[in-house]
N, C-alpha and C positions, 0 to 999 in steps of 0.2 A: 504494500500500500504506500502511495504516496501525494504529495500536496497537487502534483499534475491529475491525480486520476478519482481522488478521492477529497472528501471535506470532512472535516473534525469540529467535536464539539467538546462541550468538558461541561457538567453536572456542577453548578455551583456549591452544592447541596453534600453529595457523596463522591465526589471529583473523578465520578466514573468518565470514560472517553467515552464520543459517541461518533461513529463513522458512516456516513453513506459513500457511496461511490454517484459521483457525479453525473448528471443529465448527458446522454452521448450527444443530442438534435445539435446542430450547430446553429449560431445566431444571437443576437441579444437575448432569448426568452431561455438558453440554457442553465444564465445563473441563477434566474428566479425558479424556474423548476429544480435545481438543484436545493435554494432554499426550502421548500416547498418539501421535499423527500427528507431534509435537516427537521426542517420544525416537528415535522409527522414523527421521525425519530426520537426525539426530544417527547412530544407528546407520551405516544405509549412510555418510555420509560420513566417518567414521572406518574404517570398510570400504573405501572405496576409495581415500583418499585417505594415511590411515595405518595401512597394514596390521600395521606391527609392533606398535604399541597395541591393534589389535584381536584378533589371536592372543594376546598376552599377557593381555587381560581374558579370552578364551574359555578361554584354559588355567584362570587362578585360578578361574573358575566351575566349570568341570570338576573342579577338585581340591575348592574346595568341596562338589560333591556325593558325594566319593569318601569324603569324611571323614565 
C-alpha cells in the first residue's frame, strides 16, 4: 500500500488506521469519490467499534433536522 494508490485515515479516538484504496475513474470527481469511500470507512468503524459516539452524532443530526 501506498500514498499513490491508497488514502489513510487515523481514528482520533483509538488511533486505529483506516485505509481505502483510491477511486481508479480519472478526472476531477476521482478525489471526491475517493472521499466518499474514506468517510463511508470512517462511518462503519465508528459504528462498530464506538457505538456510543455514533448514536450521539445520529441523535445531534436528528435534532438538527427537527429544528
Amino acid at each position: 500500500m501506498d500514498r499513490a494508490s491508497h488514502r489513510f485515515g487515523k481514528c482520533s479516538q483509538c488511533k486505529e488506521i483506516i485505509c481505502v484504496e483510491k477511486a481508479v475513474a480519472d478526472g476531477p470527481r476521482t478525489q471526491r469519490e475517493t472521499s466518499k469511500i474514506l468517510s463511508k470507512a470512517f462511518d462503519t468503524h465508528v459504528k462498530l467499534n464506538h457505538p456510543e459516539n455514533y448514536n450521539q452524532a445520529a441523535s445531534r443530526t436528528t435534532n438538527n433536522y427537527d429544528t
